[in-house]
MDAnalysis code that builds the backbone (N, CA, C; Angstrom):
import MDAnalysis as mda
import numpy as np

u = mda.Universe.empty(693, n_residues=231, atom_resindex=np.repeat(np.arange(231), 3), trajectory=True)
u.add_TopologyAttr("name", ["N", "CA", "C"] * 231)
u.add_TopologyAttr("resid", np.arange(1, 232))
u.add_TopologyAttr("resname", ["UNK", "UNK", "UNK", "UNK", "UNK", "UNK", "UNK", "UNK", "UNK", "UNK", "UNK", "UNK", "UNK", "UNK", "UNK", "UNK", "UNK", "UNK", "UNK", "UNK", "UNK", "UNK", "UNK", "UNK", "UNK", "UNK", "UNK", "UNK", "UNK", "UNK", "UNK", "UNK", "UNK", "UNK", "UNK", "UNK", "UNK", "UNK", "UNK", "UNK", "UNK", "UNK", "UNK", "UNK", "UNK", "UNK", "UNK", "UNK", "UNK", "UNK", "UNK", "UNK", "UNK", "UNK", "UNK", "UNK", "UNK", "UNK", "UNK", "UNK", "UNK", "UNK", "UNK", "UNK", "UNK", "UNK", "UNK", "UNK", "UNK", "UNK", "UNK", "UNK", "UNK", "UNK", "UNK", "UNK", "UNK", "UNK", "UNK", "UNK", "UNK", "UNK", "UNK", "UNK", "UNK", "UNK", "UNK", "UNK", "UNK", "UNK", "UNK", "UNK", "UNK", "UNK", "UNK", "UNK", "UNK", "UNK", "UNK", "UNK", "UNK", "UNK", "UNK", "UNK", "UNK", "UNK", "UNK", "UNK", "UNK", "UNK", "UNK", "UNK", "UNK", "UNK", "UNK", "UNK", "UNK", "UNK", "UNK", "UNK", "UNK", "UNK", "UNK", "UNK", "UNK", "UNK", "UNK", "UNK", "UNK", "UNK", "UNK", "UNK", "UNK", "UNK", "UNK", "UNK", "UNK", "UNK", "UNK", "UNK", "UNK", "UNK", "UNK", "UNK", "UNK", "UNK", "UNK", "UNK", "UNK", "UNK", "UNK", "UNK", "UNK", "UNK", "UNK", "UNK", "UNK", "UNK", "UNK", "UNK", "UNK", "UNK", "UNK", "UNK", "UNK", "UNK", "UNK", "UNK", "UNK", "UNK", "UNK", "UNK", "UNK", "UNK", "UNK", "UNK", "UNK", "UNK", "UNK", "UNK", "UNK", "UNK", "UNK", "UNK", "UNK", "UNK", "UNK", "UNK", "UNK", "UNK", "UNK", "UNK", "UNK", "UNK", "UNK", "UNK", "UNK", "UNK", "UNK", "UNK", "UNK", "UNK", "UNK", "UNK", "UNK", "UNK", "UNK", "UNK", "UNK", "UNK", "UNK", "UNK", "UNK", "UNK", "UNK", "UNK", "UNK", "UNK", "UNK", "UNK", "UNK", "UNK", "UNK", "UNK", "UNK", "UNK", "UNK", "UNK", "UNK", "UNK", "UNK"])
u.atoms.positions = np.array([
    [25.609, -42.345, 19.711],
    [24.234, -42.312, 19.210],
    [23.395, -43.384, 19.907],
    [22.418, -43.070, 20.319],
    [21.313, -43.908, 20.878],
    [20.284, -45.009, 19.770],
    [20.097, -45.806, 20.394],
    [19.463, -46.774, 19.546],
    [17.994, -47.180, 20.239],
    [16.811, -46.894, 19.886],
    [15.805, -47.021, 20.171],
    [15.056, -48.164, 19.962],
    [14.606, -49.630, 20.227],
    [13.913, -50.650, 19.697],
    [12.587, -50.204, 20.130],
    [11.760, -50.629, 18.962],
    [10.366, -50.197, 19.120],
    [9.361, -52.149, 18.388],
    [9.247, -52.883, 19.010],
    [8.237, -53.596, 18.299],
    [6.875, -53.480, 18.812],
    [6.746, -53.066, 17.482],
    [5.093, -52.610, 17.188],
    [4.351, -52.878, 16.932],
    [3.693, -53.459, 18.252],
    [2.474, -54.792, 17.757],
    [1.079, -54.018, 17.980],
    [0.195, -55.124, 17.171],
    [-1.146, -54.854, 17.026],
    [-1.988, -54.275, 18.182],
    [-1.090, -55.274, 19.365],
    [-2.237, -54.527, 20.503],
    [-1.545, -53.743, 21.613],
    [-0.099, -54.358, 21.652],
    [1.325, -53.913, 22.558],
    [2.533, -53.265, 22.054],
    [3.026, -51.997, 22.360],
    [4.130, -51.568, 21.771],
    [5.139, -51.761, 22.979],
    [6.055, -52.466, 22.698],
    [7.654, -52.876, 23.485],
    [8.592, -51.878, 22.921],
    [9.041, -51.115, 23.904],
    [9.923, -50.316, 23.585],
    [10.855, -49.809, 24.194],
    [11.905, -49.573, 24.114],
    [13.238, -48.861, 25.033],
    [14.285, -49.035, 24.524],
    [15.032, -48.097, 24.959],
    [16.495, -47.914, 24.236],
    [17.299, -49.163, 24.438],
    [18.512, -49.473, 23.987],
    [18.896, -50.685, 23.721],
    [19.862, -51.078, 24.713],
    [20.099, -49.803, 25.962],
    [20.766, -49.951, 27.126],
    [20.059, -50.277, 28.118],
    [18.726, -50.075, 28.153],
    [18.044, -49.893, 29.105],
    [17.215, -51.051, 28.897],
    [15.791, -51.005, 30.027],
    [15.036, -52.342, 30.385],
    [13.781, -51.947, 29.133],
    [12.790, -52.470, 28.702],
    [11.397, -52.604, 27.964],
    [10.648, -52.142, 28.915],
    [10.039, -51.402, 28.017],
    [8.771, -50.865, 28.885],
    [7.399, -51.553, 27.803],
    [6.167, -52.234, 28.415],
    [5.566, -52.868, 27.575],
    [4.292, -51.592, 27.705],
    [3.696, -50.858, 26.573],
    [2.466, -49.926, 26.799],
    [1.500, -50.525, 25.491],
    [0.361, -49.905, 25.456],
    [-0.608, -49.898, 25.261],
    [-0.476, -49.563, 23.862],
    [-0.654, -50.257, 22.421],
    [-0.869, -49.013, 21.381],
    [-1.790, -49.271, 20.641],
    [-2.123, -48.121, 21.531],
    [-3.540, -47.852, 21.292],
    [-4.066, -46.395, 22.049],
    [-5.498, -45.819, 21.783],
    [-6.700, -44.582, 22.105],
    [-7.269, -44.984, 23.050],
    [-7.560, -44.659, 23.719],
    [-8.821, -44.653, 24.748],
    [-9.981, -43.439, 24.087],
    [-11.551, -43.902, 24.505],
    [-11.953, -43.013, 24.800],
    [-13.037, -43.211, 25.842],
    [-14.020, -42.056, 26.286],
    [-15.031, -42.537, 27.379],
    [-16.475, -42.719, 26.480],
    [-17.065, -44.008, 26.694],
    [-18.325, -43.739, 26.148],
    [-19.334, -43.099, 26.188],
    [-19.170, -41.839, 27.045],
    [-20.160, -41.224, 27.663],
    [-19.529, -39.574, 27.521],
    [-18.454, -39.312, 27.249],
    [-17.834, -37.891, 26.937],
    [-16.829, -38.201, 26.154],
    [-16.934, -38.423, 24.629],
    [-15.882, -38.574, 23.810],
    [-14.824, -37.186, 23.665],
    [-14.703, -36.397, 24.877],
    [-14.654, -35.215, 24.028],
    [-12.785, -35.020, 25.219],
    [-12.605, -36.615, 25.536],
    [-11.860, -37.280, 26.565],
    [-10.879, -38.152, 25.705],
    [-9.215, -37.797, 25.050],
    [-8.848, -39.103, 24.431],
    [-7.683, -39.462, 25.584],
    [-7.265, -40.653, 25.939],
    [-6.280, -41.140, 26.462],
    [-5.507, -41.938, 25.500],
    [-4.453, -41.828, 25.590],
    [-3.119, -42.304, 24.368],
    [-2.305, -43.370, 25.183],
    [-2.105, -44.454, 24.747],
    [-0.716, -45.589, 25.447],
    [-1.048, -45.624, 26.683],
    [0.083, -45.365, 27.745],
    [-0.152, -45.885, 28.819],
    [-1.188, -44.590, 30.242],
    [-1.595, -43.895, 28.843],
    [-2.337, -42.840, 30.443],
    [-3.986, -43.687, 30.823],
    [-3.755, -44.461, 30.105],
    [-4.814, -45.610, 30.747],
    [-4.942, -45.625, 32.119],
    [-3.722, -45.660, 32.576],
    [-3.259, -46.116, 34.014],
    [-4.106, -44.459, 35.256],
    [-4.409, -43.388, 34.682],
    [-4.693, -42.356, 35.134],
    [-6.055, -42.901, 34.866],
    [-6.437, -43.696, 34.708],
    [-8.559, -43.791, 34.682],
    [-8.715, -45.161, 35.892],
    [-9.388, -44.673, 36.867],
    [-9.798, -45.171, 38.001],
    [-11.140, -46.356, 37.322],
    [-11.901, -45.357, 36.653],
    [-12.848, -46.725, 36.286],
    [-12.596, -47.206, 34.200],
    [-11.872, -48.104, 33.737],
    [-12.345, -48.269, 32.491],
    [-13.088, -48.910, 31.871],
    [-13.782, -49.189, 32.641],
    [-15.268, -50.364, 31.900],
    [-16.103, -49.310, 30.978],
    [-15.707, -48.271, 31.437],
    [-16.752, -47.594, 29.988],
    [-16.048, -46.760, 29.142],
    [-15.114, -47.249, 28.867],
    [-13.988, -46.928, 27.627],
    [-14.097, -48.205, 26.698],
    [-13.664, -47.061, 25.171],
    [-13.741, -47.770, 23.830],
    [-11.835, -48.061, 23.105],
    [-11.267, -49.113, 22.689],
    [-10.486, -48.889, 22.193],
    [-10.458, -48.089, 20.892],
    [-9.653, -47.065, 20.561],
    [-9.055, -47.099, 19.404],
    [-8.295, -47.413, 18.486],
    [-8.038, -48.695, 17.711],
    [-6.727, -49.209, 17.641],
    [-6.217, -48.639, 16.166],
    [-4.696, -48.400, 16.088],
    [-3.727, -48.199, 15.221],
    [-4.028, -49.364, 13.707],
    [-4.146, -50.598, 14.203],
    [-4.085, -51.510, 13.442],
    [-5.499, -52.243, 13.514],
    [-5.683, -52.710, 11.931],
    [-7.234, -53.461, 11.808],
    [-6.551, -54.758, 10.964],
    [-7.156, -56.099, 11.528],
    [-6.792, -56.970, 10.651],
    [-5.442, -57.416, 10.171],
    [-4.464, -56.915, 11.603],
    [-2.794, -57.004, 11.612],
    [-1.709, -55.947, 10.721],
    [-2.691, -55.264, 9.629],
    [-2.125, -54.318, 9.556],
    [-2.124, -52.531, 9.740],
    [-1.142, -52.037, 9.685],
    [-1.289, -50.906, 10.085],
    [-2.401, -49.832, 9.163],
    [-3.132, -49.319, 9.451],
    [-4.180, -48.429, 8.527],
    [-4.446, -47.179, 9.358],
    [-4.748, -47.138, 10.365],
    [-5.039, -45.892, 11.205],
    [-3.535, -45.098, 11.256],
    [-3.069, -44.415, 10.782],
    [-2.195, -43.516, 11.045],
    [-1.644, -42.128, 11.991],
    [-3.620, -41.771, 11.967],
    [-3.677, -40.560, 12.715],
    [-3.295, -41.380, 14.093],
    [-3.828, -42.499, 14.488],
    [-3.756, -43.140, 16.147],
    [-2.528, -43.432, 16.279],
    [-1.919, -43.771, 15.247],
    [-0.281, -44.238, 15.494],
    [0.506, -43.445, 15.761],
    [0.346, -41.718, 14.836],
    [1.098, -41.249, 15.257],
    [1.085, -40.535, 16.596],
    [-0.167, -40.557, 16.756],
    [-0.195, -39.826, 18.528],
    [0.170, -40.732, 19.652],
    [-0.117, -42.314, 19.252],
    [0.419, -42.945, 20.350],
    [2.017, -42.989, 19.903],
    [2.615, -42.475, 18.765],
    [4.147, -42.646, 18.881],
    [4.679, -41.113, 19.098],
    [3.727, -39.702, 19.379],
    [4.039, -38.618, 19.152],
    [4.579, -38.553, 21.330],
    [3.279, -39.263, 21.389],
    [3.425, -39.554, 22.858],
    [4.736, -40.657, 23.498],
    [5.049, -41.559, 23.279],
    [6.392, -42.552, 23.231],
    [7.408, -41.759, 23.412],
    [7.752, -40.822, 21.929],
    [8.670, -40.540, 22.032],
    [9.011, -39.281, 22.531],
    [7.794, -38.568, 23.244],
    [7.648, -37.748, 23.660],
    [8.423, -37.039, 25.178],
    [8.265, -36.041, 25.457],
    [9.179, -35.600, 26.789],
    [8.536, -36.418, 27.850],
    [7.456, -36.587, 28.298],
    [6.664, -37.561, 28.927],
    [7.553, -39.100, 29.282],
    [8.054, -39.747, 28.110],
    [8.087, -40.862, 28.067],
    [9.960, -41.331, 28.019],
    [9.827, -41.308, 26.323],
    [11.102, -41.726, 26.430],
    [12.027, -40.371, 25.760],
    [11.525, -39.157, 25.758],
    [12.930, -37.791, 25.019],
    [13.567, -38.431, 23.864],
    [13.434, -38.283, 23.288],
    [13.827, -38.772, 21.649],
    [14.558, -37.723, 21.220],
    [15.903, -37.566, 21.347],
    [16.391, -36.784, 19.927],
    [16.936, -37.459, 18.615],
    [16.237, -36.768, 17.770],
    [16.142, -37.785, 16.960],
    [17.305, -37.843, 15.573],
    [17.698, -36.633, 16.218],
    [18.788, -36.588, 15.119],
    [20.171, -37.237, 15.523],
    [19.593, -37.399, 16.397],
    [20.869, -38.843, 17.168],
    [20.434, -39.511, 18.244],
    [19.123, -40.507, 16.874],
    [18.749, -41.660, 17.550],
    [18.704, -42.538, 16.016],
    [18.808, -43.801, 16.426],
    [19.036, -44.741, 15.513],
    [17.536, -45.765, 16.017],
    [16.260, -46.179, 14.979],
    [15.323, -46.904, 15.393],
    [15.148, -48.157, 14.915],
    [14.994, -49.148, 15.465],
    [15.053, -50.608, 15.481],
    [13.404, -50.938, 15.166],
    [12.329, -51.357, 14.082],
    [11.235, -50.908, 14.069],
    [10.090, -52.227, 13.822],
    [9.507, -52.971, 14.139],
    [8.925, -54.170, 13.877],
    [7.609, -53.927, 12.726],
    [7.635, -54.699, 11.891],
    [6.485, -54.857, 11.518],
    [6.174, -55.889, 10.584],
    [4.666, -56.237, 10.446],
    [4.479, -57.661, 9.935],
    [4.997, -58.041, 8.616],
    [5.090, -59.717, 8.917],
    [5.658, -60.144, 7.623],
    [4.052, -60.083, 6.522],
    [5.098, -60.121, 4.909],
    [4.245, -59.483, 3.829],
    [3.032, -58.637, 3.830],
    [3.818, -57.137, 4.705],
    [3.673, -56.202, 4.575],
    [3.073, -55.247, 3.195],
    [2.311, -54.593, 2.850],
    [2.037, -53.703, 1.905],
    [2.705, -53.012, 1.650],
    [3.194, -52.787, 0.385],
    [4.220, -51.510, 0.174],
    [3.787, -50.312, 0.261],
    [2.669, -50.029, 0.358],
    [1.902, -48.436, 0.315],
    [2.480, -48.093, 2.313],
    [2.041, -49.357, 2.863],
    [1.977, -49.250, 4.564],
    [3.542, -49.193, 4.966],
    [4.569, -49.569, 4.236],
    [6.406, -50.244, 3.886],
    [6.336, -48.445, 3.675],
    [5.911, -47.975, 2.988],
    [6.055, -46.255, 2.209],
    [6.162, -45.379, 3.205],
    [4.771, -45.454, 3.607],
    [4.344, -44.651, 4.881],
    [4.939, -44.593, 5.893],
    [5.529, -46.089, 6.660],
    [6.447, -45.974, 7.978],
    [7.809, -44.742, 7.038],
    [8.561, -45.505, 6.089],
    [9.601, -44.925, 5.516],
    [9.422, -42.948, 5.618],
    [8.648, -42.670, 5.034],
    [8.138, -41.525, 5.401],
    [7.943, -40.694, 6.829],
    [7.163, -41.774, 7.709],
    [7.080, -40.668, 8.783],
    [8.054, -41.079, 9.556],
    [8.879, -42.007, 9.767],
    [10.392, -42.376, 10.200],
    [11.101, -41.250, 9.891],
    [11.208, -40.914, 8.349],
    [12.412, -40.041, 7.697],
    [11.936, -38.562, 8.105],
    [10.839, -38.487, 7.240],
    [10.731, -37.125, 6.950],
    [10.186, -36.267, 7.938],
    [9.182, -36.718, 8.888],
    [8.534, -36.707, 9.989],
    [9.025, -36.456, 11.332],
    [9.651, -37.904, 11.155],
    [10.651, -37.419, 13.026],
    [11.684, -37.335, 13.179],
    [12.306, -37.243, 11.576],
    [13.593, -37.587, 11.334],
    [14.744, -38.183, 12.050],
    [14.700, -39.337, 11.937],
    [15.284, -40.245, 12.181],
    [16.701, -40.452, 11.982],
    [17.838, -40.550, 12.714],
    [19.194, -40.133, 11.892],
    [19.174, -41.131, 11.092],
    [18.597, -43.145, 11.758],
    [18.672, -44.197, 10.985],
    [17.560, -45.372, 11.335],
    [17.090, -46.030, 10.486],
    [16.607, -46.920, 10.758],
    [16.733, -48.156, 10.102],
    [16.029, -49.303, 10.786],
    [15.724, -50.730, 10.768],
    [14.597, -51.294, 11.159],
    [13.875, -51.608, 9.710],
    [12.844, -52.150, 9.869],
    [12.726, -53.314, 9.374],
    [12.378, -54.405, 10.396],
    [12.356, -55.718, 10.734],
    [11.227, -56.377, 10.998],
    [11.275, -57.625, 10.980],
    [9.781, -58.403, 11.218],
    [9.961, -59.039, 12.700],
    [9.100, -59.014, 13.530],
    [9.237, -59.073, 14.844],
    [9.595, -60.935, 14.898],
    [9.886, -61.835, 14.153],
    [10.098, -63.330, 14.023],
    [11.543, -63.037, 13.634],
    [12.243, -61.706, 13.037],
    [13.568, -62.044, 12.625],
    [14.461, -61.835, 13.493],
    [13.866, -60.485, 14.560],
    [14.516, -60.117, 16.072],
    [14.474, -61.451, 17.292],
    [13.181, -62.169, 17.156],
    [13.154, -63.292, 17.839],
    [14.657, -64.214, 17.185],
    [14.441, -64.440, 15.928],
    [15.533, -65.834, 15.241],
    [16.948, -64.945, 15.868],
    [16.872, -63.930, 15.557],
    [18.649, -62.976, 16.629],
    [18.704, -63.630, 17.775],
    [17.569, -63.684, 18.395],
    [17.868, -63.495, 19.974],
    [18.442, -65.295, 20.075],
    [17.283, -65.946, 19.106],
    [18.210, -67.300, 19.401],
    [19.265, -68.152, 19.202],
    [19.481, -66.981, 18.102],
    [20.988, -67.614, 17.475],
    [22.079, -67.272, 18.311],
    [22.036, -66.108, 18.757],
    [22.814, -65.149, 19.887],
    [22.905, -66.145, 21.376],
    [22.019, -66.497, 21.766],
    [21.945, -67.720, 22.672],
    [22.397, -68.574, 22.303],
    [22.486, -69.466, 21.406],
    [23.131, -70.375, 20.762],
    [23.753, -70.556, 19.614],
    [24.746, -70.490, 19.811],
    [25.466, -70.012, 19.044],
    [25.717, -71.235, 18.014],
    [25.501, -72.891, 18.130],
    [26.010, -73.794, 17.543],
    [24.794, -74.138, 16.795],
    [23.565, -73.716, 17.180],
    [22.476, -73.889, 16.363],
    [22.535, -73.194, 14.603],
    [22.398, -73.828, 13.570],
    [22.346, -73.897, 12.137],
    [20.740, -73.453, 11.727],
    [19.571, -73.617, 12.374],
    [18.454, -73.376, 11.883],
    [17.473, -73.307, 13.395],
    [16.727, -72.576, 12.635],
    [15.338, -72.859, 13.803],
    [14.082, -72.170, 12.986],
    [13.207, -72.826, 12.873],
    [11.843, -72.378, 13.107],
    [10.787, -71.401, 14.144],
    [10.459, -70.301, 13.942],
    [9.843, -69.286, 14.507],
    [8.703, -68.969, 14.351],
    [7.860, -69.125, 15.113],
    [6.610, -69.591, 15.632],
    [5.636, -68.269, 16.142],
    [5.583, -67.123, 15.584],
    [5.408, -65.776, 15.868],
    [3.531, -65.625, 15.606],
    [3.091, -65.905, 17.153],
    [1.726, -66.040, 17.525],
    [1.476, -64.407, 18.122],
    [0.550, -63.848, 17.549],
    [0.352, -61.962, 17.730],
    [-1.387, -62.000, 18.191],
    [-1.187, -60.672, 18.144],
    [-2.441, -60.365, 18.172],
    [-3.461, -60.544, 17.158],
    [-2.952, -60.925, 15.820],
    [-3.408, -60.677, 14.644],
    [-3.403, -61.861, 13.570],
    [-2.333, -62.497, 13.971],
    [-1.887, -63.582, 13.092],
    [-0.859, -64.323, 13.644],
    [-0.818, -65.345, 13.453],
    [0.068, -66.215, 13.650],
    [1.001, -66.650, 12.508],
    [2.203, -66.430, 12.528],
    [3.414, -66.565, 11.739],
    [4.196, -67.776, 11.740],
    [4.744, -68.469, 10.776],
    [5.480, -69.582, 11.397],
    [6.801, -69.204, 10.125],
    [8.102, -69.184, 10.393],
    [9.096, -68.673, 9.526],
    [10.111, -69.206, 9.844],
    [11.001, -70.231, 8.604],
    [12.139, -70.658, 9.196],
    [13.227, -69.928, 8.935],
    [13.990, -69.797, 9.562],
    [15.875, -69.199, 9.712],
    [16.748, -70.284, 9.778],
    [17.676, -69.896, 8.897],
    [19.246, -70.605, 8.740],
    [20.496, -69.762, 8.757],
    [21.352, -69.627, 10.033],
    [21.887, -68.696, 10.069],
    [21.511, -67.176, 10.296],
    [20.794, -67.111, 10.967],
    [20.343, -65.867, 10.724],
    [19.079, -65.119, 9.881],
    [19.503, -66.452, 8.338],
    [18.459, -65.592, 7.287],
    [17.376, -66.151, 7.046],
    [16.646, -65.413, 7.026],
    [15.107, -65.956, 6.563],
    [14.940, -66.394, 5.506],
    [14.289, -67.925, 5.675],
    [14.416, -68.979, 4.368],
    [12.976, -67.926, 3.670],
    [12.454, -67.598, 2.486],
    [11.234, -66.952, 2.740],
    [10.183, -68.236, 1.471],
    [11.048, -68.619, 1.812],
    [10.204, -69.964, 0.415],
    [10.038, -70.934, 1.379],
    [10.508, -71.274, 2.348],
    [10.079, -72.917, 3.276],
    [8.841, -72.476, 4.622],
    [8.234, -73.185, 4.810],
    [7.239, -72.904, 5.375],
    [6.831, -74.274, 6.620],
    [7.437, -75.798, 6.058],
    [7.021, -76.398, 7.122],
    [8.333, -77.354, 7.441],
    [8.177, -77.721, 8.955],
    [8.659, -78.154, 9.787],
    [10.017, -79.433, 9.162],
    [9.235, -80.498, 8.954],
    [9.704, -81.641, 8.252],
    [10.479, -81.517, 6.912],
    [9.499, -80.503, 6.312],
    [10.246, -80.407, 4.518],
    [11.600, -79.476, 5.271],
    [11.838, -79.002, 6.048],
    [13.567, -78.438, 5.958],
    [14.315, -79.355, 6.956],
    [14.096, -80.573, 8.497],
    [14.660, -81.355, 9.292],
    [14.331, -81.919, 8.519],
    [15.655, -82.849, 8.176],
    [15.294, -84.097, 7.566],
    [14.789, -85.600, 9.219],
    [14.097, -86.361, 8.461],
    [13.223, -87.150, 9.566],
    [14.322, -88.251, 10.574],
    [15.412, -88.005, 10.696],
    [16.280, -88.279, 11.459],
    [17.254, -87.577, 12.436],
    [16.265, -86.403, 12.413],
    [17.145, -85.270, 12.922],
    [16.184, -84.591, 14.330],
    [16.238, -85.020, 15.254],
    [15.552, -84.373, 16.596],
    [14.827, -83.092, 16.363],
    [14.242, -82.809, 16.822],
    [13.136, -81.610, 16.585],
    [12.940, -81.114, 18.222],
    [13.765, -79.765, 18.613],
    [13.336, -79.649, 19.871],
    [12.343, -78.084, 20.019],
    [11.033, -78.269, 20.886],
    [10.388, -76.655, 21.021],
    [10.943, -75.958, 21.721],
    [10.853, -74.724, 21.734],
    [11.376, -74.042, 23.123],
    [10.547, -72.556, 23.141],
    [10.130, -72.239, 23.967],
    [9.354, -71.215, 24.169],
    [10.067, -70.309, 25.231],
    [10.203, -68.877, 25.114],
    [10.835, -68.236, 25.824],
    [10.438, -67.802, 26.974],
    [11.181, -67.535, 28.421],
    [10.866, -66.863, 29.444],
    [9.584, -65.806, 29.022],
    [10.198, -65.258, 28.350],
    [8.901, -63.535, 28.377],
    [8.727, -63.772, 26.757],
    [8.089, -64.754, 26.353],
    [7.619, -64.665, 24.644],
    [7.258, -63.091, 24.252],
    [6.747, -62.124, 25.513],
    [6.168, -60.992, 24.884],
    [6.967, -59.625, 24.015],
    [8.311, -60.164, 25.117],
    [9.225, -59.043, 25.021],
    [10.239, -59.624, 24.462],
    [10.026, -61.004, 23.990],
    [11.329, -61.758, 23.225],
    [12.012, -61.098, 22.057],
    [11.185, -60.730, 21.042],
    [11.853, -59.903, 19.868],
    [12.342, -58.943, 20.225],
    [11.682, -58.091, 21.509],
    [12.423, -56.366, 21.378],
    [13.623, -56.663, 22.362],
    [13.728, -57.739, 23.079],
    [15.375, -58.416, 23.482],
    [15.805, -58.509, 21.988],
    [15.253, -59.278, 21.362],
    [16.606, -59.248, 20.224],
    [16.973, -58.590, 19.246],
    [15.705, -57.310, 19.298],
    [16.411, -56.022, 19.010],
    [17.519, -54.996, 19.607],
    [17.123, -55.687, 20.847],
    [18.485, -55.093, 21.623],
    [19.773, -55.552, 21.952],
    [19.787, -56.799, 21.377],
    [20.946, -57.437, 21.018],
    [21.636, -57.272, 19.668],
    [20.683, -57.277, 18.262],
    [20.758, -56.514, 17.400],
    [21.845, -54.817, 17.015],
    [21.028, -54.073, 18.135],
    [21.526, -52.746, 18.104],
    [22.703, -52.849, 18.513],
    [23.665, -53.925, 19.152],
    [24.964, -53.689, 19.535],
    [25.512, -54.983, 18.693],
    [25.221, -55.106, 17.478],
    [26.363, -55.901, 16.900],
    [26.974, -55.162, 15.979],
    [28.179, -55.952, 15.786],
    [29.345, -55.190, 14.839],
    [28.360, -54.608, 13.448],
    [27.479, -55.622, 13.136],
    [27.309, -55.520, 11.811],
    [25.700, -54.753, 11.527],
    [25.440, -53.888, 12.748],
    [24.317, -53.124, 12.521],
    [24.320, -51.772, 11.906],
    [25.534, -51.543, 11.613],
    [25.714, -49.976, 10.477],
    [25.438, -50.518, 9.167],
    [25.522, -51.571, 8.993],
    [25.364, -52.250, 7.574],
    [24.029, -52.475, 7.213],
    [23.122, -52.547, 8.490],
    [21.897, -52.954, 8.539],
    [21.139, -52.024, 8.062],
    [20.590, -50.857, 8.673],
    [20.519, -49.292, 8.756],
    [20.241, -48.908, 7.664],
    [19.259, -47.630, 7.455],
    [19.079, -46.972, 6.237],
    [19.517, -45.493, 6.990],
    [20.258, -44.937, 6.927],
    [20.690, -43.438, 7.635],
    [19.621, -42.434, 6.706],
    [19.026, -41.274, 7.437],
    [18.368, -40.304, 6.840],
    [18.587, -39.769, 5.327],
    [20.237, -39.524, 5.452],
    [20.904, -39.167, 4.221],
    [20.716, -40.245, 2.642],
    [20.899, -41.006, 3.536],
    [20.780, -42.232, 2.119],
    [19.495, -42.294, 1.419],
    [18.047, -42.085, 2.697],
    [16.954, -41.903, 2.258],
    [16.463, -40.690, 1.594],
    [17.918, -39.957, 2.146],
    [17.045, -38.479, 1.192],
    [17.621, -38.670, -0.015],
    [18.954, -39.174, -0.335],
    [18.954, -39.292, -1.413],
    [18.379, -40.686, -2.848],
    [18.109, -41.572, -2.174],
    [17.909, -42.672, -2.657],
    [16.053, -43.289, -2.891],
    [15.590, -42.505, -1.440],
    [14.075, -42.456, -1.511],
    [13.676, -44.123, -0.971],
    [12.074, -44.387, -1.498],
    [12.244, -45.878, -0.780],
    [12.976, -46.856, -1.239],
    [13.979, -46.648, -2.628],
    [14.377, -47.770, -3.382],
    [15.127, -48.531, -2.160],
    [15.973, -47.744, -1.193],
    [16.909, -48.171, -0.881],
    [16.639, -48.706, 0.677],
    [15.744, -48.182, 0.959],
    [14.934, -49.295, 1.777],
    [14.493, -50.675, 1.576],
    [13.848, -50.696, 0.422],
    [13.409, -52.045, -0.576],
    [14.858, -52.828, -0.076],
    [15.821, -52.401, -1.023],
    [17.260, -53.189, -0.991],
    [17.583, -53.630, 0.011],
    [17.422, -53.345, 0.942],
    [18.495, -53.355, 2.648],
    [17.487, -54.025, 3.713],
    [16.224, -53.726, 3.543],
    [15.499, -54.309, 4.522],
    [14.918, -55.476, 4.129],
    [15.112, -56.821, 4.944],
    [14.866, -57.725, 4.769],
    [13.610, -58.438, 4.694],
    [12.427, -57.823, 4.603],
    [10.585, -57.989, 5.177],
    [10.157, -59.159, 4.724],
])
């Protein structure tokens, strides 16, 4: 089964299977200000010789997701024959989205994930918890780190211990105690850092555990999303 990472940001969608390299596109509409009757989706941007007189359409207002109709055409297109061939009944999706999330917007992905493109399984994650993977995975002797998740939309700051997201600590000092070195580190490609550590993610032992499989959702509905996903 194939494993798809998708982080799905406000202005950039990072995406590719979990064997393969990231492809960074656009998510987002185009249109022309002068013949709306013209839409361009993700990356067919690249097919317009002049875009100074194009309008964005964006998926997301104010960091969260609200436009749906734009999302799903820029993800109808993604996963489309065009792009990346999705079968989806044996594909497994790795899925980003912001921390304290809306449950109506938490509903909706659950929905057009399941019922929609049917999904054999998914994982939906906060693009700071795929980052804290990627660095624990690198270092392996590290006990904590602080994650520093600067977007299009908002800026996040979230500490990890082990892996788990403290979701009650918030600053620097109150969790290092003041004798304890404090080092920054900023990554090679900050852009594509999380959907690396979604793809490090998708090949650990303990990602069947992670997972909500179609079946579970058909029978269980969003409860069991609530339970399993960590947001």
């Amino acid at each position: 089964m194939a494993t798809l990472v998708l982080d799905n940001g406000a202005y950039t969608a990072k995406i590719g299977y979990s064997l393969e390299k990231v492809s960074v596109i656009p998510n987002c509409q185009f249109r022309s200000r002068t013949s709306r009757l013209k839409t361009f989706t993700a990356n067919q941007l690249e097919e317009i010789k002049d875009p100074s007189g194009l309008f964005y359409i964006l998926p997301f207002q104010k960091g969260y997701l609200v436009n749906w109709d734009v999302q799903r055409k820029v993800w109808d297109h993604l996963f489309g024959k065009e792009m990346f061939k999705v079968d989806f009944a044996d594909t497994s999706v790795v899925i980003t989205e912001p921390y304290f999330n809306f449950t109506s917007i938490q509903e909706s992905m659950n929905e057009i994930l399941f019922e929609e493109y049917q999904f054999q399984s998914a994982l939906r994650t906060n693009a700071g918890s795929l980052s804290a993977h990627h660095y624990f995975h690198t270092k392996p002797s590290e006990l904590c780190c602080l994650v520093v998740d600067s977007g299009f939309s908002f800026t996040h700051v979230a500490p990890y211990c082990r892996s788990k997201k403290m979701k009650e600590g918030t600053e620097l000092r109150s969790l290092a105690p003041a004798h304890l070195p404090v080092s920054v580190l900023q990554p090679a490609n900050p852009i594509c850092h999380p959907w690396e550590g979604g793809k490090l993610l998708a090949h650990d032992p303990d990602y069947d555990e992670l997972v909500v499989t179609r079946d579970e959702y058909e029978e269980n509905g969003h409860y069991i999303c609530e339970e399993k996903f960590d947001l």
